[in-house]
C-alpha positions as CSV (number, residue, x, y, z in Angstrom):
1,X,11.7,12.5,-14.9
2,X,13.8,11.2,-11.7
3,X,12.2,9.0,-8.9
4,X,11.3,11.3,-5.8
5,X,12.8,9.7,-3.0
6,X,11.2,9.5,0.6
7,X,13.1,12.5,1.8
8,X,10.8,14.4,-1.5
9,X,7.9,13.0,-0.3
10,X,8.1,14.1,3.7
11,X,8.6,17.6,2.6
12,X,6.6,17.8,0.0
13,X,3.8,16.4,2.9
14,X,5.1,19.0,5.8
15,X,4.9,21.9,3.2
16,X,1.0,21.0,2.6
17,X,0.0,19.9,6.1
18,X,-0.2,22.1,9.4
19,X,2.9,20.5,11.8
20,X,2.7,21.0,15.3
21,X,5.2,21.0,17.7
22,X,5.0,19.3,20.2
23,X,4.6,21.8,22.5
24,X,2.0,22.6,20.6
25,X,0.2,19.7,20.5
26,X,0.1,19.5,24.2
27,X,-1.9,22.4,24.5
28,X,-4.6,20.7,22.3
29,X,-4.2,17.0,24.3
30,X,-7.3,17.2,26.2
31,X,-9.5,19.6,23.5
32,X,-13.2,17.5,23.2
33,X,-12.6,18.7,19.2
34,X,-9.1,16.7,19.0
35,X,-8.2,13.3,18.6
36,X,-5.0,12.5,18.4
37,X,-3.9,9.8,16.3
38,X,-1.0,7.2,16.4
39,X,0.1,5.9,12.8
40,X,3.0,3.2,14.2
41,X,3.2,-0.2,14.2
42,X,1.9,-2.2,16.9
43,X,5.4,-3.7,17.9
44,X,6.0,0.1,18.4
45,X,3.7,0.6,20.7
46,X,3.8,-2.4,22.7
47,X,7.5,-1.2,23.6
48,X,7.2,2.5,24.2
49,X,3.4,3.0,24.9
50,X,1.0,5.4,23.1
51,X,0.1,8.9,24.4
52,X,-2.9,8.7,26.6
53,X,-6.1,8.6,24.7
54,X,-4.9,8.5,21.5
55,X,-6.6,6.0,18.7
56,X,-4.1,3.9,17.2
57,X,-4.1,3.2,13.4
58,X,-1.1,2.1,11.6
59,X,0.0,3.5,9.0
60,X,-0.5,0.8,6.2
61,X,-4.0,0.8,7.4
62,X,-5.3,4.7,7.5
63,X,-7.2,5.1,4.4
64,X,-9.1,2.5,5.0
65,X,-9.9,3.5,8.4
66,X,-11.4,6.5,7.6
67,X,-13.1,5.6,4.3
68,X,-16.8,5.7,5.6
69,X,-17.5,3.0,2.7
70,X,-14.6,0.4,3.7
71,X,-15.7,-2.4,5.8
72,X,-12.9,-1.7,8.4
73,X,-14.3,2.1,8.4
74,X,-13.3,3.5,12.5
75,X,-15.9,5.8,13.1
76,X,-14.0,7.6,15.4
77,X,-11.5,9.4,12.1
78,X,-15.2,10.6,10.7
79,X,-16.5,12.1,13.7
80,X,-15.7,16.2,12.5
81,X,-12.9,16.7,14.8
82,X,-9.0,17.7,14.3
83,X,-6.9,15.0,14.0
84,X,-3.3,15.1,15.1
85,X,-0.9,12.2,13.7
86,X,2.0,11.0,15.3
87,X,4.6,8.5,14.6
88,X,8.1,7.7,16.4
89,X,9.8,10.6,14.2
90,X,7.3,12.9,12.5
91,X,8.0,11.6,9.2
92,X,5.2,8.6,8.5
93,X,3.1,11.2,10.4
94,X,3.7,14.1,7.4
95,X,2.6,11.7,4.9
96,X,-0.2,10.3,6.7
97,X,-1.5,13.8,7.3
98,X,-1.1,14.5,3.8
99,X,-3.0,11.5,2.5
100,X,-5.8,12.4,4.9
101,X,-5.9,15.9,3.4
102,X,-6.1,14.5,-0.1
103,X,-9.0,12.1,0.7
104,X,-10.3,15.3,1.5
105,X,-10.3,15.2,5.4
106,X,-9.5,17.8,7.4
107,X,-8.7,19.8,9.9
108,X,-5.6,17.4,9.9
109,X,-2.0,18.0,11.1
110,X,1.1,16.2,12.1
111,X,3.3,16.5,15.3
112,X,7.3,17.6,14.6
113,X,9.6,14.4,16.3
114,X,6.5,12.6,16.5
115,X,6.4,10.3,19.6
116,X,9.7,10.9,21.4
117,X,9.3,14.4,20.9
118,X,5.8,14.3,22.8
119,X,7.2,11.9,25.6
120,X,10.2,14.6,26.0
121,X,7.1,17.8,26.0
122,X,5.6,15.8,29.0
123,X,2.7,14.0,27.1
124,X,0.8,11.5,29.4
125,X,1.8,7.8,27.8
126,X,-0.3,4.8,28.7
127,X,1.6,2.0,28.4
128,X,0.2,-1.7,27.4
């Protein structure tokens, strides 16, 4: 059996998970059922911003976020509404997304070009 690489695991994810584009996704910005989510790092963030009320958990930390029975458990990921990841490219997004679905969460979904995509669509970024 050969070793999937990354590039495997990214469509594999975006052929399982609803991606938006980001036109798209700025339709459903300001919907009370939405919350968007931002899966980069925090370096990432402190130089580019995040889009404007948006919760961000990185990556490395999502399942534990939203695993009602972890001590670091955000309530916010539980709450019964559409999340929509982002990351700087779409691809940490896909997987993310995927994950979430697996743990069994959903209505999930990803956002094609991730951030600079969105800032190009005419997102509203708040910047730190």
């Amino acid at each position: 059996m050969r070793m999937k690489s990354a590039k495997d695991l990214v469509a594999q994810a975006n052929a399982e998970v609803e991606t938006l584009s980001a036109e798209e996704a700025l339709t459903r910005l300001r919907q009370p059922d939405t919350l968007f989510v931002d899966v980069r790092e925090g370096e990432e963030l402190s130089k580019t911003g995040k889009i404007a009320g948006s919760v961000h958990v990185p990556r490395g930390f999502l399942e534990f976020h939203v695993d009602p029975a972890s001590p670091t458990h955000n309530a916010e990921l539980g709450g019964g509404k559409r999340l929509v990841l982002y990351c700087a490219s779409g691809n940490r997004s896909a997987l993310a997304a995927k994950t979430l679905k697996d743990m069994g969460l959903g209505p999930v979904s990803h956002i094609a070009g991730g951030f600079s995509a969105l800032e190009k669509a005419g997102v509203p970024v708040e910047r730190a």
